[in-house]
C-alpha positions in Angstrom: -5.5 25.8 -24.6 -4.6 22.8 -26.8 -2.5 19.4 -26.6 0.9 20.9 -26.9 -0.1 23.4 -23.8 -1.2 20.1 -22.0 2.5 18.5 -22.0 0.9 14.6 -22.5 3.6 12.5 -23.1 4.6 12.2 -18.7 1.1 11.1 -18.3 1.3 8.6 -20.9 1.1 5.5 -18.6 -2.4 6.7 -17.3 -4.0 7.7 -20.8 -2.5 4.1 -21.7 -4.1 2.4 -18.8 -7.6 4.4 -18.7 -8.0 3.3 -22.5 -7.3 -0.7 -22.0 -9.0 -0.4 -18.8 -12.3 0.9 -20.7 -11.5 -1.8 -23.9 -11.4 -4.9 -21.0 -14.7 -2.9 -19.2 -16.3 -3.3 -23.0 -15.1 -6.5 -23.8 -16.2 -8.0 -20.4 -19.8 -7.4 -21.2 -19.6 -10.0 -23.9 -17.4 -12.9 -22.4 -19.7 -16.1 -21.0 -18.3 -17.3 -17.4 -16.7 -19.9 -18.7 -14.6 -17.7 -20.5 -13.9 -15.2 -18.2 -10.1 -16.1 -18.5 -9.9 -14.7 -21.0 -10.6 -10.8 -18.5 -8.2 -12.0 -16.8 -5.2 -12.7 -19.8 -6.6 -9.0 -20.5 -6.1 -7.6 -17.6 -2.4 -9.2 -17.0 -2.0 -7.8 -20.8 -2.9 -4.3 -19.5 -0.9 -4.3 -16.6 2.3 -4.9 -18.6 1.6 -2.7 -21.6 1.4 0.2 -18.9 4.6 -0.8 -17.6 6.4 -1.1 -21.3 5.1 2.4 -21.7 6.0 3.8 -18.4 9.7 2.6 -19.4 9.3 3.8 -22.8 8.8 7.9 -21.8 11.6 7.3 -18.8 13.3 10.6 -18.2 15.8 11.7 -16.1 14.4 14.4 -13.4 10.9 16.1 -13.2 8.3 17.2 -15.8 5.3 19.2 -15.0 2.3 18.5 -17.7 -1.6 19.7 -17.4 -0.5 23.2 -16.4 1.5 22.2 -13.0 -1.0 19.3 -11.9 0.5 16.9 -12.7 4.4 15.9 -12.2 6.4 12.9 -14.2 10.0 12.2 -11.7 11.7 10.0 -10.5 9.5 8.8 -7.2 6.6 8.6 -9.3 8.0 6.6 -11.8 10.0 4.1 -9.2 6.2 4.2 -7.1 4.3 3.3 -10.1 6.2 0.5 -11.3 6.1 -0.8 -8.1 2.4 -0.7 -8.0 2.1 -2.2 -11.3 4.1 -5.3 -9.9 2.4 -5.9 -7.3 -1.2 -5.3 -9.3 0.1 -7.9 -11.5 1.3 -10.5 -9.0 -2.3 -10.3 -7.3 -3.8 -10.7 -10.3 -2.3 -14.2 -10.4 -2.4 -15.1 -6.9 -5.8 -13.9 -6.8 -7.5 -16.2 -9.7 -7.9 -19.8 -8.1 -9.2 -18.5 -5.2 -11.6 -16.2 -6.7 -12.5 -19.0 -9.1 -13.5 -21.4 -6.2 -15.5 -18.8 -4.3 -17.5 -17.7 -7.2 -16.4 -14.2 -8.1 -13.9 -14.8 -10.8 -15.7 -12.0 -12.2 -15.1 -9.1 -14.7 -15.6 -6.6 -11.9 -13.0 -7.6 -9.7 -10.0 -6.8 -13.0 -11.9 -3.5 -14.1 -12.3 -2.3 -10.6 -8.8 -3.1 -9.1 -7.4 -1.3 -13.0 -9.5 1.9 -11.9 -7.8 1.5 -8.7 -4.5 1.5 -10.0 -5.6 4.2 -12.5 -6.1 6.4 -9.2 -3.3 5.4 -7.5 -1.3 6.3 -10.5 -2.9 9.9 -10.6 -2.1 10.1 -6.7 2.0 9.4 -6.6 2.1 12.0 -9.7 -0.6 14.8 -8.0 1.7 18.3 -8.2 -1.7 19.8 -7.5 -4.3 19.5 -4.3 -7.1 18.7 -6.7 -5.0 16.4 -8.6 -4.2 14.0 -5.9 -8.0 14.5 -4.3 -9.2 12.9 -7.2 -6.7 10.4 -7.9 -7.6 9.4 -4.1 -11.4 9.2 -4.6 -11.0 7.2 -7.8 -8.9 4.8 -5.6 -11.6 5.0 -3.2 -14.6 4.6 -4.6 -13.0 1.5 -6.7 -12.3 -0.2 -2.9 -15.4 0.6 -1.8 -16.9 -2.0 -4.6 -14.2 -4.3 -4.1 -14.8 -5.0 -0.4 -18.7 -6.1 -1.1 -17.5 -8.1 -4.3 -18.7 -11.2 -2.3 -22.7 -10.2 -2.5 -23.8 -13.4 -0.1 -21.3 -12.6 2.6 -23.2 -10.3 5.0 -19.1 -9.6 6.5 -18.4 -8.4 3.3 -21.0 -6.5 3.0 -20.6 -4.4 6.6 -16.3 -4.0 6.4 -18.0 -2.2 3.0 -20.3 0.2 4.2 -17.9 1.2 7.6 -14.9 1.4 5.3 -17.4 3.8 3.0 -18.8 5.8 6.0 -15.5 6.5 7.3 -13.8 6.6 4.0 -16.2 9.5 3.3 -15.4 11.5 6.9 -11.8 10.9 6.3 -12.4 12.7 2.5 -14.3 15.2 3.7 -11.9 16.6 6.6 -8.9 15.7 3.5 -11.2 18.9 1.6 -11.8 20.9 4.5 -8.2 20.6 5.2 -7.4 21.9 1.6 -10.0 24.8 1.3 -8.0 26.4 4.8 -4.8 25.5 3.1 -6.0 27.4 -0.2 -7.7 30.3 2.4 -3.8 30.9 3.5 -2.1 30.6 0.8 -4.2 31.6 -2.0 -3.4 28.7 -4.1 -3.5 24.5 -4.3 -0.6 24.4 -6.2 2.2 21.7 -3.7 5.1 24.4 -5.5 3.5 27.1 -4.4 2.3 26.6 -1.1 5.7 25.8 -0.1 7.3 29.0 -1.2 3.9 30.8 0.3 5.6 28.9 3.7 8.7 29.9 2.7 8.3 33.6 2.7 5.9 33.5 5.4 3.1 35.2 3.1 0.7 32.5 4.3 -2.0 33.3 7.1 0.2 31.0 9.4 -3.0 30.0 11.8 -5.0 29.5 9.1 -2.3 26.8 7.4 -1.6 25.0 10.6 -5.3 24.5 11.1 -5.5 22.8 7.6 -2.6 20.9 8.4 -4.1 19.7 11.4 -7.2 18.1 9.4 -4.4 17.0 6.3 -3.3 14.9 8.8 -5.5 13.1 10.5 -6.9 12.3 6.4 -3.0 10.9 5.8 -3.5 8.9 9.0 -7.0 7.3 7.8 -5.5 6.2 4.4 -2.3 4.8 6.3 -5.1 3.0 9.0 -2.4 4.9 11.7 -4.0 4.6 15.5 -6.7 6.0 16.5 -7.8 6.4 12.5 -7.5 2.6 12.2 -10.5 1.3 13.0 -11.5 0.2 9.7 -8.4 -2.0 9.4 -9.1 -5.2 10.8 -12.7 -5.0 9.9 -12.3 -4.6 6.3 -9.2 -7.2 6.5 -11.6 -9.9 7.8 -14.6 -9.6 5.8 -13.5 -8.8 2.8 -12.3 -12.0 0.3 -9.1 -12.6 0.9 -8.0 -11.6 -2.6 -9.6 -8.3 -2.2 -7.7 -8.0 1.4 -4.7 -8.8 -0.6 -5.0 -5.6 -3.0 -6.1 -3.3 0.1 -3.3 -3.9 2.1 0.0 -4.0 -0.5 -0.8 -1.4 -3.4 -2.7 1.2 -1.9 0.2 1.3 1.0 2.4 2.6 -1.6 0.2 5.4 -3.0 -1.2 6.3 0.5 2.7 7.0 1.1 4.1 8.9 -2.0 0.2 10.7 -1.3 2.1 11.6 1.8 5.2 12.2 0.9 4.3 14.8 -2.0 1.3 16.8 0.6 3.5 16.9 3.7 7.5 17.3 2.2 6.7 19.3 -1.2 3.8 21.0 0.2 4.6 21.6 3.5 8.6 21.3 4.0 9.0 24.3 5.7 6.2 23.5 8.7 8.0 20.7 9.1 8.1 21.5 12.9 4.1 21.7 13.1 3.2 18.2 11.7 6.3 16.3 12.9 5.1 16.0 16.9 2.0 14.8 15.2 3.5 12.4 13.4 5.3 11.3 16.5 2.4 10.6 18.4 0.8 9.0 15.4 3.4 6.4 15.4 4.1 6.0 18.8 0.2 5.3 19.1 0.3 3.1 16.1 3.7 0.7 17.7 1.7 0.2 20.7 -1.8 -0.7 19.7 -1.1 -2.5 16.6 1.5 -4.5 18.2 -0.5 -5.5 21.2 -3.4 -6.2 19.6 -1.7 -8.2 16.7 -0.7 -11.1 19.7 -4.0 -11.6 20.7 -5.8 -12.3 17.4 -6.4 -16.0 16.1 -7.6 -15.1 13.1 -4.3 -14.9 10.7 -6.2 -11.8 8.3 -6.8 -9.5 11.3 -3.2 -10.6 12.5 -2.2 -9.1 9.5 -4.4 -6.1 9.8 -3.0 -4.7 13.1 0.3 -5.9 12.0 -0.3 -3.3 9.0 -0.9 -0.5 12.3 2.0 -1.2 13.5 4.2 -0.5 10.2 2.6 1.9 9.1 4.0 3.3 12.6 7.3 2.6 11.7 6.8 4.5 7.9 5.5 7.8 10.1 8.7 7.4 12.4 10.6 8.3 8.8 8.4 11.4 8.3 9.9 12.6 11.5 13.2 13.4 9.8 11.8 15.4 7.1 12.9 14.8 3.3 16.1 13.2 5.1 14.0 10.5 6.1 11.9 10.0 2.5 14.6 6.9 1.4 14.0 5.2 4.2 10.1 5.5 4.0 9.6 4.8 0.8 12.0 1.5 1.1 10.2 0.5 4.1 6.9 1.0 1.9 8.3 -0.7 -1.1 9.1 -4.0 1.5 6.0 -3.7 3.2 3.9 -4.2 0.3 6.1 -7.0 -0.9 5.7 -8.9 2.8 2.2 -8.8 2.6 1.4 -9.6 -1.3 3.4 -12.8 -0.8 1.7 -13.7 2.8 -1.7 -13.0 1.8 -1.1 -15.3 -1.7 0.1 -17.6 0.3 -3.2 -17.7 2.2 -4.8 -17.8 -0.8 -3.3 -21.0 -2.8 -3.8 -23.0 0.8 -7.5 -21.9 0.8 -9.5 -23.9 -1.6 -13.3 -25.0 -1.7 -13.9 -26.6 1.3 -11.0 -24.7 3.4 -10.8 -20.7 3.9 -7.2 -20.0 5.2 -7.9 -17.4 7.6 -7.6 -18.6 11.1 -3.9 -19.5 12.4 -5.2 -22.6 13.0 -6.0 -23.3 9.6 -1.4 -23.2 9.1 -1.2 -26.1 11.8 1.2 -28.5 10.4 1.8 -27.1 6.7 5.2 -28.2 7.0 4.4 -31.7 6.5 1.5 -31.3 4.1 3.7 -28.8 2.0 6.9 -27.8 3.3 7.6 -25.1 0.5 4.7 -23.4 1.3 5.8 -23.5 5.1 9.4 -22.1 4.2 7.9 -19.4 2.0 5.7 -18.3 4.9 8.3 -18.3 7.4 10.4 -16.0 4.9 7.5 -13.8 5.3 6.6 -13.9 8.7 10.5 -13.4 9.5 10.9 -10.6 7.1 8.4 -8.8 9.3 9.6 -10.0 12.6 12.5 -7.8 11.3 15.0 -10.8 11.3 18.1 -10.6 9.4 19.0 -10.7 6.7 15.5 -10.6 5.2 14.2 -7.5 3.6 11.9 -6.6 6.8 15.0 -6.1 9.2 17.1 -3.7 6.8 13.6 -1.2 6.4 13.8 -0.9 9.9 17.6 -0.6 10.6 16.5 2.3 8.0 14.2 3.7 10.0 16.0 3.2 13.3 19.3 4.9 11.7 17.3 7.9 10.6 15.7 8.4 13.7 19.1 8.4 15.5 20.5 10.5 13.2 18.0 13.4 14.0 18.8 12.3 17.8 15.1 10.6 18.5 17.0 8.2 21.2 13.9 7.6 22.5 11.9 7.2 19.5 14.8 4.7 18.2 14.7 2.7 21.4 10.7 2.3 21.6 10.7 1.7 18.0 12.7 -1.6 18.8 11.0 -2.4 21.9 8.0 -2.8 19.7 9.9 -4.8 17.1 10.4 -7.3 20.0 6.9 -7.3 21.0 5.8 -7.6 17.4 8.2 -10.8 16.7 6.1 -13.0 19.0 3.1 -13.0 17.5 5.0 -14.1 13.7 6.8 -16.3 15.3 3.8 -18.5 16.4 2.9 -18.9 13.1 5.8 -20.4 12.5 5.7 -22.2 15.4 2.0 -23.6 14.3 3.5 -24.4 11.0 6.3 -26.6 12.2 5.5 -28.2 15.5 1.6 -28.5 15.4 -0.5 -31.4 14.2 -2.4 -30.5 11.2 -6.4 -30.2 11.9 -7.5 -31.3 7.7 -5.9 -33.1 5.3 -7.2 -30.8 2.3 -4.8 -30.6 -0.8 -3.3 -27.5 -1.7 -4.2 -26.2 -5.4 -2.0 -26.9 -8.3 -1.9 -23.8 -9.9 1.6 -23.3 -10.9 1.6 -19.7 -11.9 1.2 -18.5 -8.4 3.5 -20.8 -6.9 6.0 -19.4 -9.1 5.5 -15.7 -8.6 5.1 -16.5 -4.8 8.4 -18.3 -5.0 9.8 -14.7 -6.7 8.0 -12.8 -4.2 9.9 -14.0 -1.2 12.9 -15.1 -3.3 12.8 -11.4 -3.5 12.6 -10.4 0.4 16.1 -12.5 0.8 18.3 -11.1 -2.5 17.1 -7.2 -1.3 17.8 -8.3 2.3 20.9 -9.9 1.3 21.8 -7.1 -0.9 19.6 -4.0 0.5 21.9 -1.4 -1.2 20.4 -2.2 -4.3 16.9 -1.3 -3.8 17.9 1.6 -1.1 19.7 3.2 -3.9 16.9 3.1 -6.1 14.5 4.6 -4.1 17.8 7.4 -2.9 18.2 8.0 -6.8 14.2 8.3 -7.2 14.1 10.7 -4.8 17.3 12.7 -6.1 15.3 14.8 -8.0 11.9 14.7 -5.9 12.5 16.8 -2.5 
């Protein structure tokens, strides 16, 4: 075996990233805390040179490297800029508040780059060891992350039962793969379709696997009933750490989806689809419900995550055909809730922590951009046109119709109803109720601006949703 065998230049934006990632690791240990900017300028650095190279070995279709693990096309390379985005945007959201609540730290940059270094490995697994790993590293990374804050006793426990059932969720993800390799004979996402395809496979034996595949897709998605570590982890984690769990990881929980279920299992469609359905179905109803009666704006958000991650396992129920619409309603989602949570962020500051709805009551006239930014958001996920939110799940809904789900279609915007109530009282708090404090809102005019592009963004792609559909269409071209 040597180099050349080893194909290196598609998995150029991880060798990139792992190398800067260990230089700012090294270079941490030797910045004071007054100068811990200067991780941070490092880390931003990182996160575009990644990118720059990413662009730079842009090729048209798919390339295997590392002897068929590993797989360079178009979804991975749409997914991982994506992520890099976003990883960049929390970055600077993130630094004011982490600043005033003491853990402006060199942990929090090289922990969320080894994140992104795993979710990286995940979107371009071609292999069932490849994406295990690239899911642990993500992980383990998040594990850490969560009890970042080391006084906070919440912190501390949304760690350990996020780890606890983190580790079951891993450990049926490998039981499911060992069944999957007993049938099949091989962990290879090529070859266990075409194992399915000439019906070689033990076929009892696969669907068994599949069964416990699934249920480890459902934990990392936080789908009902594996979603109990959602609104816990949400709450007691910082709010810039809640901010990173709940946009990035979103994306490489789906493409980890998208390339176990459609490349690996495309032809037992039929088996994991009802699942799926119930999944959702479960998801709609629980998040939804239990989004209204929250007061606390993070968990809110949490079972508000439930509920679209319900809508993104309604697309899985058309196959491949449904892949554009999932991976646009993805690619929104995460955008909707980087630029909510950084809103809660720059309104939090060291007397005030911006998590109860409360805490919104009268923005309007303390800071009326922030209160039209925030309605953008909280619209965009009500599904209101013509944000970004409404055309992922005319998507969706279109799809679904398509492959005659009537019923699935109609629930699905039943729940969209339900769901607009509880984002429109936000907006009602913002607008029409007194404020409770007259704290002032931070200065730091980085994140306004990339807060300002973040929802800016939610309008022109709901505006003009044809650009970013076709994108994703194109990315996928060459995927499924």
């Amino acid at each position: 075996m040597n180099l050349i065998d080893l194909n290196l230049m598609p998995a150029m934006p991880e060798i990139v990233l792992f190398a800067l990632l260990i230089a700012v690791l090294l270079a941490d240990l030797w910045i004071s805390d007054k100068n811990r900017y200067l991780t941070h300028l490092m880390s931003l650095g990182t996160v575009i040179i990644v990118a720059v190279t990413q662009l730079a070995v842009w090729e048209q279709g798919s390339t295997l490297a590392f002897h068929g693990m590993y797989i360079a096309d178009g979804m991975s390379r749409l997914s991982k800029l994506v992520l890099y985005g976003l990883t960049f945007g929390l970055f600077i959201y993130s630094k004011p508040y982490n600043q005033a609540r003491g853990i402006f730290k060199g942990e929090f940059y090289t922990l969320s780059l080894f994140a992104l270094l795993g979710m990286s490995v995940m979107v371009s697994a071609a292999h069932f060891l490849t994406a295990y790993i690239g899911l642990e590293l993500l992980s383990l990374s998040l594990y850490a992350m969560i009890a970042l804050r080391r006084d906070s006793g919440r912190s501390a426990e949304a760690a350990l039962k996020y780890f606890v059932l983190g580790a079951l969720a891993s450990g049926l993800l490998l039981y499911g793969i060992s069944m999957v390799y007993g049938a099949t004979g091989s962990l290879e996402f090529a070859t266990v379709l075409a194992s399915s395809y000439s019906e070689l496979a033990n076929e009892w034996l696969l669907k068994l696997g599949l069964v416990f595949i699934v249920v480890a897709v459902a934990f990392k998605l936080g789908a009902v009933p594996f979603h109990m570590w959602v609104p816990d982890v949400y709450h007691g984690a910082p709010t810039s750490v809640a901010a990173f769990v709940g946009t990035a990881p979103k994306i490489a929980a789906v493409m980890f989806a998208f390339r176990i279920l459609l490349t690996g299992f495309g032809e037992v469609h039929q088996y994991w689809a009802p699942m799926f359905a119930v999944l959702a179905v479960a998801s709609l109803v629980v998040g939804n419900l239990a989004a209204i009666m929250q007061t606390n704006i993070k968990r809110m958000l949490a079972y508000s995550t439930v509920s679209h991650m319900g809508f993104i396992l309604l697309a899985f129920m058309a196959g491949s055909i449904g892949s554009t619409a999932g991976l646009y309603y993805a690619i929104t989602y995460a955008l909707m809730a980087a630029a909510g949570f950084g809103i809660l962020m720059v309104l939090s500051n060291d007397n005030i922590e911006c998590e109860e709805i409360k805490d919104l009551a009268g923005l309007n006239q303390r800071h009326a951009w922030f209160a039209l930014l925030m309605l953008l958001v909280m619209f965009s996920m009500a599904g209101i046109p013509p944000l970004m939110g409404f055309y992922a799940k005319f998507g969706v809904i279109m799809v679904l119709l398509k492959f005659h789900y009537v019923w699935l279609s109609v629930f699905a915007v039943v729940m969209s109803l339900i769901g607009a109530f509880y984002y429109l009282r936000v907006v009602k708090v913002m607008y029409f109720d007194e404020p409770t404090h007259d704290q002032p809102i931070g200065s730091n005019y980085a994140a306004k601006f990339f807060l300002s592009v973040n929802a800016f963004l939610l309008v022109l792609w709901g505006v003009m949703p044809q650009t970013m559909i076709d994108w994703c269409a194109k990315a996928l071209e060459n995927t499924l």
